[in-house]
C-alpha positions, 0 to 999 in steps of 0.5 A: 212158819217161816221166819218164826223161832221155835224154840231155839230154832228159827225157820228160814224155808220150806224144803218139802214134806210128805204124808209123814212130815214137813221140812224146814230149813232152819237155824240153831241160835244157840250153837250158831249151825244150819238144820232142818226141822222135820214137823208132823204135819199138822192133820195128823196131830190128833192121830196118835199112831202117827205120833208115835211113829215119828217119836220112833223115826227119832229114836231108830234114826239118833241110835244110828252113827253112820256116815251113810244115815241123816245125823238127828240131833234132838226131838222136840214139841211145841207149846201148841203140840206140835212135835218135831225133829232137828236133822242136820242139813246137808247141801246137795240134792236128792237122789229122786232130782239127780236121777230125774236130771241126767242118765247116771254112769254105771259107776256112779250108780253102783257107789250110790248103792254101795252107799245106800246098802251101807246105811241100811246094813248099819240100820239092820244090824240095830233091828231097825228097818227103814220100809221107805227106801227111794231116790226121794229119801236118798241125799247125795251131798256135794261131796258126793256123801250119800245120806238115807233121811226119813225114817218115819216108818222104820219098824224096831225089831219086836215092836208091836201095834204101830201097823194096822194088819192089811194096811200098807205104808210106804211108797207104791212103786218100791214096794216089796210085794209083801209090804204091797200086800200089808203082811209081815215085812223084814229087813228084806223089804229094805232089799227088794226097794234097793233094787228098785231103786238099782234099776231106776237109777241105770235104766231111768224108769221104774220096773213097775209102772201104771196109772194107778196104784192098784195097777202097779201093786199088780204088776209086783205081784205078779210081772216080771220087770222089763229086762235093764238090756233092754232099756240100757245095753252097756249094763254089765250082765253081773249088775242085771244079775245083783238087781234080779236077786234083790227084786225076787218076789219070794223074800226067800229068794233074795239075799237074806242080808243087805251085806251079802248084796254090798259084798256083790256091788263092791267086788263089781266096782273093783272088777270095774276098776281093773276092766275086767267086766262084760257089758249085757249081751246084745240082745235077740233082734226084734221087729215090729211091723208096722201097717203101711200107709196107704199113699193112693190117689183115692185112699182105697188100698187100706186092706192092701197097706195092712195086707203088705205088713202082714205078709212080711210079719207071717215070713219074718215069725218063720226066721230063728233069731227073731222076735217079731210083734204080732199083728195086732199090736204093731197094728195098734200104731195105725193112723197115728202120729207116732215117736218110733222110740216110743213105739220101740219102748210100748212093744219092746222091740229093737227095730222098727220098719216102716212103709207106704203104698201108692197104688194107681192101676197096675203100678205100684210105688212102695217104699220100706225104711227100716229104723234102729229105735234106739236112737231113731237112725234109719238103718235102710231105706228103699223105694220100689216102682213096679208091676202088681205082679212084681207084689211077691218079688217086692215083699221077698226083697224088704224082707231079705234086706231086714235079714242081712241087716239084722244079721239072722241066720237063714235056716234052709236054702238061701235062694228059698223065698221066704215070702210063700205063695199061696196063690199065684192068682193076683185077684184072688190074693187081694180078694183074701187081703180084703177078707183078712182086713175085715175079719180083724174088726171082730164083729159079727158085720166085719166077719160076714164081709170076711166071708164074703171077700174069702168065698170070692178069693176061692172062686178066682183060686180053689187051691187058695188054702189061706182063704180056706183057713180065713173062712174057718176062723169066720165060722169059729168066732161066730160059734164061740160068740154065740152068733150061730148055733154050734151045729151049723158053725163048727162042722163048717170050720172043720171042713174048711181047717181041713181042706186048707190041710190037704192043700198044704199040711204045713200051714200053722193057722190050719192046725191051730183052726182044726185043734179049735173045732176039736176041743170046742166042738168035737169034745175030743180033747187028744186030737185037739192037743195034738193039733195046736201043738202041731201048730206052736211046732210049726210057728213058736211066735203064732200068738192065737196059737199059744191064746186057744191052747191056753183055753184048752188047758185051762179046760182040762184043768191045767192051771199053772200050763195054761196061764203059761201059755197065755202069757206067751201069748201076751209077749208076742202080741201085747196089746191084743184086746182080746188077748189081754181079756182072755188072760182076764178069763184064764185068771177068773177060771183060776179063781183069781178074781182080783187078778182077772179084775186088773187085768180087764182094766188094763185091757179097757185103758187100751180101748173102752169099748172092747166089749168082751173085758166088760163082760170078763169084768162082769163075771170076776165082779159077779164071783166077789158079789159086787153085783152093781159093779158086775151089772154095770159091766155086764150092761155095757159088754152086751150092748156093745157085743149087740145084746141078745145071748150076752143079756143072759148074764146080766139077767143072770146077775139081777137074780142074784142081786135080788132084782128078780122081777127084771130078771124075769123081763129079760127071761120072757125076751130071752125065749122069744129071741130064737125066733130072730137069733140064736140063744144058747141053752148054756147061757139060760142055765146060768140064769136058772143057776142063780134063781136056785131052779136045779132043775131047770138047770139040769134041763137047760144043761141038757140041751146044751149038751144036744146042741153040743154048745161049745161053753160046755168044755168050760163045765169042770173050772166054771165057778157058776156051777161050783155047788152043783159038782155033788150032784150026780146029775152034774157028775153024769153030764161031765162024763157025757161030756168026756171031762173028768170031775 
């Protein structure tokens, strides 16, 4: 079109476009004036919803005379229909480039709102809402002059018929979450997309970010924004204040008008005039430990490296004042080359400390830095020669070096170590460092070798009560994944949980282990409370503490506590696999299937191949009766979790798909397989469930409950049994069980 009169308008340049527009730069011939000419773009001329939104951009937009609002000066149509706007042109950029180009000063941030909010109070008062507000739709003008354009989805108010119900127009990530959710919107979307807006232009991110639209549509609905004082501390704590208001996900928690927020940001900018305003405060310190690179001739100290990161992560959790990121995030770093602010960024710490480790013989050659994210300075730096035996003295200095330079406040005698000995047996210490090591692989190979390394830890020590606790933890995930029978794991992690108590009663893990055994195994539901809160007593920032009494709640049927506890769990540990899946299954419990579905997604961007959110996708799949996409699911988690039990689900969905002859297939494998490997009776009933065989499964059931199958605790919020909760078979075997119905 360029070059081209239209009508009285002679095009000279593209200047962008949109899903609802293309914009020229033009020339009026007749009264000898610079414009732009806003045309519909030419795919959706035959649509005439999109017609007639435009005609109203128009007519919402040209009732506005404001300084604030883009001036229209006519609309218009071409011979061959095409219709457009004529738009007075300003010089300058948009705000989308500005804040893309270079940190804005909270000053200038907060007068381009108060510009903003007073376009939009003008465009409210006439009942017109924009529903589009972002730094793309936002022109400052050279003389600094904001000006709101495109108001191709404003809404009058009252008119009907222009937005399909369940739709939603708009860009995602400014969204209000009601307009996310294609419901009835107000004024007060217009609020929530001008804080998004507020906490891009001071923090230079969105509050909601992912890779797809969907991920983002549900953090909105259901995350919180990262703090602005972590991203920027120099905000004033009233701004972070104004911003959290606007983006209330309840539009009743708001303000309810835009001028109630103007009045807000325009005292602000008088109390920063008169200096008279606070900054954010300083921020709780927080550390993530990262694994220690293995420096050795022979590169075999691996289990050493992670070994030294994990004890100053065990000794730093105990400190108040400190958040410190669990193992398994920090360890998600490993053997990468890495940008520490990025780092800083992923886990939202302050502080990051760093090291390596050369081991030849008994000499040790450790070096420690620890590094301020935010500008990447190291804060302290340390190389230490010793002996092996000196291990304990070492790790007790790095960490006593990172309180005082963090300055956290020690509770208790200063001269106490903050590095426990829990064995003065060097042998044996590594020996449990190697247990360790493999018991974090997770699978059923990794976790015998863990067994291995802490039966071997005990015979060097016996009063070694963490090898005790790593051996429980083995014998509990083996119960819970079905690897072993119930009655052969769990009594063995009781006693275990137990000895390493009778050794040292103030060992967190051991509660959490015994509080474990207690609600999966014994059914003894008060016992079990009682441990894993002893447990969070003991140490607050213990993620699989807040993970395994999220399940327990979740069981009892205490919905809103346990996805509380899960969440905890996330902030300490947030990219934990089986964490992050975990929520996934509190949320399919909840019968938040849409939830539970995002949440594995996000769990499989981390790592493809975890094969428990497979299967957690599979079952929220399964409940929405989207059985390809649940069997798809379910055949890649079992054969990355090895088969067996796991093809009891997959069965289980090809019944209801209808595919009963490959159902049988897997049921005739199934009965044979406990000659090789246990297959509990639980998982068989879910398959008899969805072959509508009652009995069957009241059989199956039955046996559970002899083998006291840990999945039975899950019988009151599981949906596979949803129609069976009328029947008195099913209300008799909860109170065999000792649940509620």
């Amino acid at each position: 079109m360029i070059g081209q009169t239209i009508s009285h308008y002679k095009i000279l340049e593209k200047l962008g476009g949109g899903g609802m527009g293309v914009v020229y730069k033009a020339e009026d011939t007749k009264l000898k004036r610079t414009v732009a000419l806003k045309f519909l773009p030419p795919d959706l001329t035959r649509d005439d919803d999109a017609k007639e939104r435009f005609v109203h951009e128009a007519q919402a937009a040209s009732a506005l005379d404001h300084n604030n609002i883009c001036t229209i000066h006519e609309i218009d149509e071409t011979e061959d229909g095409q219709i457009f706007i004529c738009m007075a042109y300003y010089e300058g950029e948009t705000l989308k480039k500005r804040v893309t180009s270079d940190q804005l000063s909270v000053n200038s941030v907060i007068d381009i709102a108060i510009q903003i909010a007073q376009g939009l109070a003008k465009a409210h008062e006439h009942g017109i809402t924009h529903r589009d507000i972002k730094p793309a739709n936002v022109m400052i003008t050279k003389d600094g002059v904001v000006k709101i354009v495109d108001f191709g989805l404003a809404k009058l108010a009252g008119q009907k018929g222009l937005t399909k119900t369940g739709t939603t127009m708009g860009t995602v990530a400014y969204m209000s979450p009601e307009q996310a959710q294609g419901i009835d919107t107000d004024h007060r979307t217009d609020v929530w997309s001008l804080g998004v807006v507020l906490y891009e232009m001071l923090t230079g991110q969105l509050p909601f970010r992912a890779e797809y639209e969907q991920a983002v549509i549900y953090s909105i609905l259901n995350e919180d924004a990262k703090p602005m004082a972590d991203l920027r501390t120099e905000v004033p704590m009233e701004l972070e204040r104004i911003v959290s208001k606007a983006m209330a996900k309840s539009p009743d928690e708001r303000y309810q008008r835009v001028d109630e927020m103007l009045a807000m940001l325009r005292a602000l900018s008088k109390k920063l005039e008169a200096g008279q305003v606070t900054t954010t405060e300083i921020t709780p310190a927080s550390i993530a430990v990262l694994p220690f690179v293995d420096m050795s001739p022979q590169k075999d100290q691996e289990y050493f490296c992670d070994g030294m990161a994990e004890e100053l992560i065990d000794a730093l959790t105990k400190l108040e004042g400190l958040r410190v990121v669990s193992r398994t995030s920090a360890f998600q770093f490993k053997g990468q080359a890495y940008d520490i602010r990025k780092i800083g960024e992923k886990l939202n710490v302050s502080h990051v400390l760093e090291g390596s480790v050369r081991k030849a013989g008994n000499k040790l050659r450790i070096t420690a830095q620890l590094i301020n994210v935010e500008d990447g300075y190291h804060l302290w730096s340390e190389k230490y020669d010793r002996e092996l035996e000196d291990i304990f003295a070492i790790q007790d200095n790095i960490a006593r070096t990172i309180v005082n330079t963090l300055k956290i406040k020690l509770v208790g005698e200063p001269e106490t170590p903050l590095i426990k000995r829990y064995t003065e047996n060097l042998e044996a210490y590594n020996l449990y460092l190697k247990g360790r090591y493999f018991w974090n692989k997770r699978h059923q190979g990794g976790l015998q070798q863990a067994m291995q390394y802490f039966n071997q830890a005990l015979e060097k020590d016996p009063t070694y009560a963490l090898a005790y606790v790593g051996l429980a933890d083995c014998f509990i995930i083996l119960g819970f994944y079905t690897y072993l029978p119930p009655n052969e794991a769990f009594p063995k992690a009781k006693a275990l949980a137990q000895k390493a108590l009778e050794i040292d009663d103030m060992l967190a893990e051991a509660h959490t282990s015994l509080g474990f055994v207690k609600w999966a195994y014994d059914w003894d539901w008060l016992e079990a409370e009682k441990e894993l809160q002893r447990a969070l007593d003991l140490n607050p920032s213990y993620a699989t503490g807040h993970w395994w009494y999220s399940l327990f709640l979740m069981t009892m049927g205490r919905t809103e506590e346990s996805l509380a506890e899960i969440k905890k769990a996330l902030e300490l540990d947030p990219l934990s696999l089986v964490i992050n899946s975990t929520a996934a299954y509190m949320f399919y419990f909840a019968r938040q299937y849409d939830r539970a579905i995002n949440q594995c997604h996000k769990s499989l961007q981390m790592e493809p191949n975890f094969g428990i959110a497979h299967i957690f996708l599979g079952w929220a799949y399964e409940q929405k009766s989207m059985y390809e996409e649940a069997i798809a699911a379910f055949r890649k988690g079992a054969a990355l979790l090895g088969g067996g039990p796991f093809n009891a689900l997959l069965a289980r969905t090809y019944a209801l798909s209808g595919r009963i002859d490959e159902t049988h297939e897997l049921l005739k494998e199934l009965n044979e397989l406990p000659k090789e490997r246990y297959v509990g009776a639980y998982q068989m009933a879910m398959i008899y469930m969805a072959l509508d065989e009652k009995d069957q499964v009241f059989d199956r059931l039955q046996m559970a409950y002899n083998e006291r199958h840990c999945w039975l605790v899950e019988l009151k919020v599981d949906p596979i049994f949803e129609s069976l909760r009328s029947d008195p078979r099913f209300t008799a075997l909860l109170g065999k069980v000792g649940l509620e119905k």
